[in-house]
C-alpha positions as CSV (number, residue, x, y, z in Angstrom):
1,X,18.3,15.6,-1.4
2,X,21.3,15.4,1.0
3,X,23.8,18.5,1.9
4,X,26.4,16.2,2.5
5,X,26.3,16.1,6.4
6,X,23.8,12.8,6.6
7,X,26.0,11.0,4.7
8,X,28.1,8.0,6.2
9,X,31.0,8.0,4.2
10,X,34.0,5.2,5.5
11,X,36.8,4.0,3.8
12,X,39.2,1.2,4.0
13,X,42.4,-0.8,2.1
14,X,40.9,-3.9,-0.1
15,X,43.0,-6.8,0.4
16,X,45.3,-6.0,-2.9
17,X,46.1,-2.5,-1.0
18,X,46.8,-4.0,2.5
19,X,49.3,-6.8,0.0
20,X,51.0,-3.4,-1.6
21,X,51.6,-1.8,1.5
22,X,53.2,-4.2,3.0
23,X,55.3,-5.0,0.2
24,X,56.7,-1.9,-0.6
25,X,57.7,-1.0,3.0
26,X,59.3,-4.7,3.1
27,X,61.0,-4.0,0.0
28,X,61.9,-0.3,0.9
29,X,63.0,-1.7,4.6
30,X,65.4,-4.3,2.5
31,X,66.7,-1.6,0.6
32,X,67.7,0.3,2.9
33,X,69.4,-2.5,4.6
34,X,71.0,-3.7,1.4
35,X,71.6,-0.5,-0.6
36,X,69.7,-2.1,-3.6
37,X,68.6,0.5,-5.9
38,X,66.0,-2.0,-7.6
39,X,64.4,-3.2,-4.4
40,X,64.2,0.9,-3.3
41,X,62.7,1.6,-6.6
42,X,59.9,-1.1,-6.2
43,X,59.2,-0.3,-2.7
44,X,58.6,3.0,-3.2
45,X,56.9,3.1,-6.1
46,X,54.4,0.4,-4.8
47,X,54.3,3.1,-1.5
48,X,53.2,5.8,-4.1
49,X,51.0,3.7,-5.5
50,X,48.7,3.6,-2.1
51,X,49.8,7.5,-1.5
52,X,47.6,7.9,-4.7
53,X,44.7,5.6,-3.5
54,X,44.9,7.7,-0.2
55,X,44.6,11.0,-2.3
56,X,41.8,9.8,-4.6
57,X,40.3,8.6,-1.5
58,X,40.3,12.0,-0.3
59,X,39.3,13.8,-3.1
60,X,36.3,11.5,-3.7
61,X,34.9,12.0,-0.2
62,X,35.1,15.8,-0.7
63,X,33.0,15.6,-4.0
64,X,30.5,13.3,-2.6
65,X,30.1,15.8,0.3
66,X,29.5,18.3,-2.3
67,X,27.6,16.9,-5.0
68,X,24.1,17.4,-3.2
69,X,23.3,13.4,-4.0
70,X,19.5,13.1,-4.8
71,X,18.0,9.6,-4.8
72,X,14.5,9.8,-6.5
73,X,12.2,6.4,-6.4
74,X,8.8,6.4,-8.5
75,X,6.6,3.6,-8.1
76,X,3.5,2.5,-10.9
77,X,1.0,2.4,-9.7
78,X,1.6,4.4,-6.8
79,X,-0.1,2.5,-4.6
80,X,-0.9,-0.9,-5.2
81,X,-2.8,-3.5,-3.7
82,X,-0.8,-6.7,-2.6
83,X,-0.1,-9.2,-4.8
84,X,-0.3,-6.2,-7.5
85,X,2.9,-6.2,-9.9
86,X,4.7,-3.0,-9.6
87,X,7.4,-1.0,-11.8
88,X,10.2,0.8,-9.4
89,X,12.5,3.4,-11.2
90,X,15.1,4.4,-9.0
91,X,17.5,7.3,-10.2
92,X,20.6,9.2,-8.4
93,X,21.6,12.3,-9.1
94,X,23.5,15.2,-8.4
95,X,24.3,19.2,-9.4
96,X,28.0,19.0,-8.5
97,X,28.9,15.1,-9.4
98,X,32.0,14.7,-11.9
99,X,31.4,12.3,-14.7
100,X,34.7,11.2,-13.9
101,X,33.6,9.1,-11.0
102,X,32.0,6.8,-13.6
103,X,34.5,7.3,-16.3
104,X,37.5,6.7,-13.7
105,X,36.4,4.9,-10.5
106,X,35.1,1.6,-10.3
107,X,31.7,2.4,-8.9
108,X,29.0,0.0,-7.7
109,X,25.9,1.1,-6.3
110,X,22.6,-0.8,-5.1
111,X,19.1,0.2,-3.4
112,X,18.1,-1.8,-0.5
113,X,14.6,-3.8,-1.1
114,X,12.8,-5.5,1.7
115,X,11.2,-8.6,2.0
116,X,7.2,-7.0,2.3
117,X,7.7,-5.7,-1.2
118,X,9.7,-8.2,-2.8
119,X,9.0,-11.2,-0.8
120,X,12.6,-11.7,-0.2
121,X,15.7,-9.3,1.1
122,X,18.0,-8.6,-1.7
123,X,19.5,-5.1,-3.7
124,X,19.2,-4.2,-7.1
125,X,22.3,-2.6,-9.3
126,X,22.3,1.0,-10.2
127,X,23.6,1.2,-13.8
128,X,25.3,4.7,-15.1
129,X,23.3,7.0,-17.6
130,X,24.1,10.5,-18.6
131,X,24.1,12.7,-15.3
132,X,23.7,9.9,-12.7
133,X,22.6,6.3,-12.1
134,X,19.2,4.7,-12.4
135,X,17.4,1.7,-12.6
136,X,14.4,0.2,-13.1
137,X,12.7,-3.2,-11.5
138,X,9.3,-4.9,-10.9
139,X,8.3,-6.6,-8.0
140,X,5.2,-8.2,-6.4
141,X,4.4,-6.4,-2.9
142,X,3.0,-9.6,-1.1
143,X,2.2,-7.9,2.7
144,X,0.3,-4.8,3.0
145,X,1.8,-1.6,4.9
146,X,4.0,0.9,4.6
147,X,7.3,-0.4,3.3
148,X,10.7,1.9,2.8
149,X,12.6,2.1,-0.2
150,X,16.1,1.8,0.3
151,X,18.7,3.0,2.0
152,X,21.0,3.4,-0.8
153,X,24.7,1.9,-0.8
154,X,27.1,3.5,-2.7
155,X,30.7,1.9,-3.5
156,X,33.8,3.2,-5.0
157,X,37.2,1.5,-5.6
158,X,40.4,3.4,-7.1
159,X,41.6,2.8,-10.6
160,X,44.5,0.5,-9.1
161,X,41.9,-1.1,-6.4
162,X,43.7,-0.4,-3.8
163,X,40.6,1.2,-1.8
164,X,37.3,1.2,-1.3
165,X,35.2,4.0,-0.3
166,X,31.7,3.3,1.1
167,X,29.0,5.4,1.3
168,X,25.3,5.2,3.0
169,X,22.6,7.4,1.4
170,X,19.9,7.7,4.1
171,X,17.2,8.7,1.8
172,X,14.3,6.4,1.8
173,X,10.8,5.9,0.4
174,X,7.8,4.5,1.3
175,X,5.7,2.4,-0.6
176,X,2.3,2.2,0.9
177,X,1.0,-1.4,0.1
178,X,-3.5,-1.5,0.0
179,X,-5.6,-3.8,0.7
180,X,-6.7,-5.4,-2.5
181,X,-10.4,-4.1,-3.3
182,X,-12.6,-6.1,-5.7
183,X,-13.9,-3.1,-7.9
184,X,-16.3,-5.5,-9.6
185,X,-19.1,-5.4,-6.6
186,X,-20.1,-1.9,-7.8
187,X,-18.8,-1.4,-11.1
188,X,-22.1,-2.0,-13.1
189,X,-25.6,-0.5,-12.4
190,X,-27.0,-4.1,-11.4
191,X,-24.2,-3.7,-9.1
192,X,-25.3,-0.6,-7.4
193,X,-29.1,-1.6,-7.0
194,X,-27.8,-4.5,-5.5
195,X,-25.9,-2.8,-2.7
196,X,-28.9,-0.4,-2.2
197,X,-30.9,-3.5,-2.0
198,X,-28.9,-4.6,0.9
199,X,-29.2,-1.8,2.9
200,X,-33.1,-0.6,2.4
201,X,-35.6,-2.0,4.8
202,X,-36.6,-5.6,3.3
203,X,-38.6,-8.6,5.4
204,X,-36.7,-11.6,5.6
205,X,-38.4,-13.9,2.8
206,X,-40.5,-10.9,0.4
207,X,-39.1,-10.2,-2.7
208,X,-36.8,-7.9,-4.5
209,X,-37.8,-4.2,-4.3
210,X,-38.8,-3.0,-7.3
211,X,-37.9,0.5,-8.7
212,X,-40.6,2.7,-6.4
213,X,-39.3,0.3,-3.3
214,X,-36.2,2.4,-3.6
215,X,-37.3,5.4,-3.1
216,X,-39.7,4.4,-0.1
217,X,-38.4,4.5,3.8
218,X,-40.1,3.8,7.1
219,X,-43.2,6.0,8.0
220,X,-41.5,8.4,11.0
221,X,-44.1,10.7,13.4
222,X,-45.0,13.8,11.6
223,X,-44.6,12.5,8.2
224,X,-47.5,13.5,5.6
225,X,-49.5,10.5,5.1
226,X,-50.3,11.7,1.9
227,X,-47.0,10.3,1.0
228,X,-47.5,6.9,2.2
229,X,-47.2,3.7,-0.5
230,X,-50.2,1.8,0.3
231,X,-49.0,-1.3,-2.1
232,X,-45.6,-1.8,-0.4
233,X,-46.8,-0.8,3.1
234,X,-49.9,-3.8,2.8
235,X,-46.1,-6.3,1.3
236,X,-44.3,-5.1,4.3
237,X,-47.2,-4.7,7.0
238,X,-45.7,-1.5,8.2
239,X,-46.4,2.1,6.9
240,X,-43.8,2.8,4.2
241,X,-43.6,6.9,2.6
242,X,-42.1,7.8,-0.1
243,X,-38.9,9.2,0.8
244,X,-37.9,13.0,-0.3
245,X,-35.1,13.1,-2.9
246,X,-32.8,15.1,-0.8
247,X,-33.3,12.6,2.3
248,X,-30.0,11.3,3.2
249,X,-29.6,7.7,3.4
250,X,-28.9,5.6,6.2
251,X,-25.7,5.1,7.2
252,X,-24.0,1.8,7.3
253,X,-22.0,0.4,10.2
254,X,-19.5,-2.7,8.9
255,X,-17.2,-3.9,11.8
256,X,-14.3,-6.3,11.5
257,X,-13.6,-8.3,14.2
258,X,-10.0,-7.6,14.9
259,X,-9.3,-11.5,15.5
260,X,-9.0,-12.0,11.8
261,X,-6.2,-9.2,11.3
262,X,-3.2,-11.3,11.5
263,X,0.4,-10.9,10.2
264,X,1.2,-11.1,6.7
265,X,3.7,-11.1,4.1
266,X,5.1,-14.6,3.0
267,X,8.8,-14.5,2.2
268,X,10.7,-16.5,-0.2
269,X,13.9,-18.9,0.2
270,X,17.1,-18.0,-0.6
271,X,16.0,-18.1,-4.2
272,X,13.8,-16.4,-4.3
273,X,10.3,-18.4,-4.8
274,X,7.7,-18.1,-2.8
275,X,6.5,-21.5,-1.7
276,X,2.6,-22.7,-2.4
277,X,1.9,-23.3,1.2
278,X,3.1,-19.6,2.3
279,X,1.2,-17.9,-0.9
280,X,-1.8,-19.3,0.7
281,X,-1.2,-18.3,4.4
282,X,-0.1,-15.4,3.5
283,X,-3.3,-14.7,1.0
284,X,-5.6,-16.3,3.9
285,X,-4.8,-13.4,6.4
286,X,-5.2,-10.4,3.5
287,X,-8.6,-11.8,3.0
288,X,-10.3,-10.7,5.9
289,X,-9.3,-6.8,5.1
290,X,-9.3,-7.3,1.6
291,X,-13.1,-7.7,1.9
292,X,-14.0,-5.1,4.3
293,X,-12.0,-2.9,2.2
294,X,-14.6,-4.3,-0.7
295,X,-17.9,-3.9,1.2
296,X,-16.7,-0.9,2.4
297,X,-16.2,0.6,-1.1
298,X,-19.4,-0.7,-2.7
299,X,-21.5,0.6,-0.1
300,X,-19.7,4.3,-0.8
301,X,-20.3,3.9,-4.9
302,X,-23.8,2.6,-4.2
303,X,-24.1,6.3,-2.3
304,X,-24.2,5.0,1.5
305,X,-22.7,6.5,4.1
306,X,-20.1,3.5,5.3
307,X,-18.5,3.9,8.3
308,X,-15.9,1.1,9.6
309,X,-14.9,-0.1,13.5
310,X,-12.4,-2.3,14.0
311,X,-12.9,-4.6,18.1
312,X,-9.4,-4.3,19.2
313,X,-8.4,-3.7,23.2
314,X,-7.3,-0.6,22.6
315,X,-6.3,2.0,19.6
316,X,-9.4,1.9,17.5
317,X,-12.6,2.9,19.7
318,X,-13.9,5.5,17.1
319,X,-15.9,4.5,13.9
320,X,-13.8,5.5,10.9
321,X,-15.4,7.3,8.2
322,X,-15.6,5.9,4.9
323,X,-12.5,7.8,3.4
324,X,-10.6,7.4,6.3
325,X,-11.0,3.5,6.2
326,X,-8.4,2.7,3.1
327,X,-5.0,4.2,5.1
328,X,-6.5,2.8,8.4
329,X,-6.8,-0.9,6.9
330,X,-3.4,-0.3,4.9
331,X,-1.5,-0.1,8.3
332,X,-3.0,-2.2,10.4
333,X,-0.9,-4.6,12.9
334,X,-1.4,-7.5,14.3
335,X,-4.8,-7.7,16.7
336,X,-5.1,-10.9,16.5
337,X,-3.8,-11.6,20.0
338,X,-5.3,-8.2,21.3
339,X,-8.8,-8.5,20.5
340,X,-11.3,-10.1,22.6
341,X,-14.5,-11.3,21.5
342,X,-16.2,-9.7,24.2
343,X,-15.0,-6.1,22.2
344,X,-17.1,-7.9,19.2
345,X,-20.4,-8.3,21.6
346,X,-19.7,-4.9,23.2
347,X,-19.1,-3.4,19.4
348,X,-22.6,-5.2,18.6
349,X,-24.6,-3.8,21.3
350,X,-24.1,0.0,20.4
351,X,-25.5,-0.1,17.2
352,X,-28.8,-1.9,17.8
353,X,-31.2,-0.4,15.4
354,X,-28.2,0.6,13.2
355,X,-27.6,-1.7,9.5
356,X,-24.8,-3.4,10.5
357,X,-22.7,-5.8,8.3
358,X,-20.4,-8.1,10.7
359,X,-17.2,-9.4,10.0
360,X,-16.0,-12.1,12.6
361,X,-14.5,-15.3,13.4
362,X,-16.1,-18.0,15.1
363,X,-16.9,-16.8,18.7
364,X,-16.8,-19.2,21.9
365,X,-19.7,-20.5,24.4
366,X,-19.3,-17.6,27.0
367,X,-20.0,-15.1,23.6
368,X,-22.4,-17.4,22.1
369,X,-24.6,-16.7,25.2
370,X,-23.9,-13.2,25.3
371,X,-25.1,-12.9,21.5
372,X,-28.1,-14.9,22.3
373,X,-29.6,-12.8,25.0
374,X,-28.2,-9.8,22.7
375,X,-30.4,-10.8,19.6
376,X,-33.3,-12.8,21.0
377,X,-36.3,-11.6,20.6
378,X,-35.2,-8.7,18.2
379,X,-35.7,-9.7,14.6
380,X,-33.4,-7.3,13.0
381,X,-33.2,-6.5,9.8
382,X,-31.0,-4.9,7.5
383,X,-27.8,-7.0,9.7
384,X,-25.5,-9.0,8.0
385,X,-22.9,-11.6,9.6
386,X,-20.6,-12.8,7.5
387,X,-18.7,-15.7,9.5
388,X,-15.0,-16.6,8.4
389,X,-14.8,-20.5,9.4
390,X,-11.6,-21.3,10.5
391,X,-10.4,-24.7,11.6
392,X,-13.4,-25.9,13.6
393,X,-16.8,-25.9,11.4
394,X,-18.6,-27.0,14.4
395,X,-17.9,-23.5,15.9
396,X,-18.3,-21.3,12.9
397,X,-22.3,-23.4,12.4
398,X,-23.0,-22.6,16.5
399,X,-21.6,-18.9,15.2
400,X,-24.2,-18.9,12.6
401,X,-27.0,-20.3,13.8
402,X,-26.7,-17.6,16.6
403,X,-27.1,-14.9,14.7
404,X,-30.0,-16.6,12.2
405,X,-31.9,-17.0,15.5
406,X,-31.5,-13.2,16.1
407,X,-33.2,-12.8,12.2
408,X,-29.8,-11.5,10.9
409,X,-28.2,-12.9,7.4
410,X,-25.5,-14.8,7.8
411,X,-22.7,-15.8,5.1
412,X,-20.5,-18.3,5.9
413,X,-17.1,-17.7,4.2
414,X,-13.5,-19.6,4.1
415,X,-10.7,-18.1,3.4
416,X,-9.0,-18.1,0.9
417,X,-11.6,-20.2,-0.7
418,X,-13.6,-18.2,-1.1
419,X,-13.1,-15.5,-3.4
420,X,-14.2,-11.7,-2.0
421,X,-16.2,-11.0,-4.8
422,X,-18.2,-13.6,-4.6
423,X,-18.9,-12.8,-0.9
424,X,-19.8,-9.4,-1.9
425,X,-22.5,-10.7,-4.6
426,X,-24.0,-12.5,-1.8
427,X,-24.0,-10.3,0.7
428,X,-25.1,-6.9,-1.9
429,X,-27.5,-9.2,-3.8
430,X,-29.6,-10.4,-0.7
């Protein structure tokens, strides 16, 4: 709501107003000159005429300051993902505003919408309804972020047009725009044994654990060895114990490799459409978020404890826990020019013995190197790399086969090819 003192309230003469005043003080001037009682009577009443645009002008900015103007914006849904069709109502209101501003003023008002949530820049029309304006509108939010609503514009003219009164509402609203999440990956109960399948402590080439296999964990000093599971442990060839119901389960490290977080949002022409080529740039750099944002979600309904970094220079050193990770992904910038892949090996390197899933572009020869003597010689398990292929499929194989050597999975992904769910399934289901 505004009290009256934000407001930016200007007005001016249209062109029709600057044409009367000037042609009633010519005609009153001739008059005067002349002694013409018809060209006197003109003149002046054309001069009244803008004394009264003058005074409504007045008036109306005195109203306006006192109306206490309330712009309320609703979105549904509240918060979408991108690409996500969403209804805006926008409504203004006020306690102390006389119908006859509608009734008698020429009145035009619009809210401002930016390009992130429409794909282009444009307004929209306020239409009057009993006690104020309101609209409503639908729009495709194509960049993810925090996007304002508005600022409102509000315009009024006199009856004769003379004037035109202009008035900024600074009242805005943010839309927060999310990373679209593929609910599918754990949606089903198949689903959610196949996450938990991901994470629990499998050999690279045994099969599937069975029902009892999830209940099971590693064999820790001062266990009970009445509690060992002689079956799986003789499968695995290492001591495996049932694991207490209360146990908490391991927690999950997933780390996006802040290369792949580039700009986004494609914008339309002057028309309006969104051109084929920008839809899929524009759905290329979502993708890497969109499926961290995925994994990150299953793992959580599967009952993991997820936790998220991000390799940037700067700004994101802590892990983020799993309910923090939505907002943080919704607002991130740019890092694809701030992130060194040596942040990636560092990031790699603190959580050795940790289940990890990886999310990274193709990483150079000096990093290569550094991964080699990283992973050699420890075959880990329960570690994921899922390598995004960009324009050089020569790199994103060397990427690959680096971390196969080092007994991790590795998924190789394009986007937007690829579609998220489908990564998910192969990463969960593995």
């Amino acid at each position: 709501m505004s009290d009256g003192t934000n407001l930016k309230i200007r007005g001016r003469f249209t062109a029709r107003g600057w044409f009367i005043l000037l042609a009633g003080t010519t005609l009153v001037t001739f008059g005067v000159l002349t002694s013409l009682r018809t060209l006197l009577v003109a003149g002046t009443t054309m001069l009244l005429a803008v004394a009264s645009a003058i005074g409504h002008q007045a008036w109306l900015r005195r109203r306006l300051r006192r109306a206490e103007l309330r712009v309320t914006r609703t979105t549904d849904p509240p918060s979408p993902a991108w690409g996500t069709p969403t209804a805006i109502s926008v409504r203004l209101s006020g306690r102390r505003l006389p119908r006859v501003i509608a009734w008698w003023f020429g009145t035009w008002i619009v809210d401002q919408v930016s390009a992130q949530v429409a794909g282009y820049e444009g307004t929209v029309a306020l239409q009057f309804s009993r006690g104020g304006w309101e609209t409503q509108y639908r729009v495709t939010p194509w960049a993810r972020g925090a996007w304002p609503l508005g600022p409102m514009t509000l315009r009024f003219t006199d009856p004769m047009r003379l004037s035109v009164l202009r008035l900024s509402h600074p009242q805005t609203t943010t839309l927060n725009v999310r990373p679209r999440v593929s609910h599918d990956v754990s949606g089903t109960e198949a689903d959610s044994a196949h996450t938990t399948g991901l994470i629990t402590d499998r050999a690279p080439g045994t099969r599937r654990p069975d029902t009892d296999d999830t209940a099971l964990r590693e064999y820790s000093p001062g266990d009970d060895v009445r509690r060992v599971h002689w079956p799986t442990s003789a499968r695995r060839r290492r001591l495996m114990v049932r694991a207490e119901e209360s146990a908490p389960a391991r927690p999950v490290a997933v780390v996006l490799d802040g290369r792949l977080v580039r700009p986004t949002g494609a914008l339309a022409n002057a028309l309006g459409v969104v051109s084929q080529r920008s839809h899929r740039a524009n759905a290329a750099a979502h993708w890497p978020v969109d499926l961290t944002a995925s994994i990150v979600e299953a793992l959580t309904a599967a009952g993991r404890r997820a936790t998220l970094r991000i390799t940037a220079a700067s700004g994101y050193a802590e892990p983020l826990l799993a309910d923090e990770v939505m907002d943080a992904l919704t607002l991130l910038p740019d890092l694809s020019e701030s992130s060194p892949p040596a942040e990636l090996i560092g990031a790699i390197a603190t959580l050795e013995n940790q289940s990890v899933v990886v999310i990274l572009a193709p990483l150079g020869d000096a990093e290569l190197a550094r991964l080699d003597n990283l992973v050699r010689g420890a075959r880990s398990r329960n570690r994921t790399a899922i390598v995004v292929g960009g324009d050089d499929p020569e790199r994103s194989e060397l990427t690959a086969r680096a971390f196969a050597r080092g007994g991790w999975q590795v998924v190789a992904a394009t986007a937007p090819d690829d579609s998220v769910l489908a990564v998910c399934h192969q990463v969960v289901a593995s």
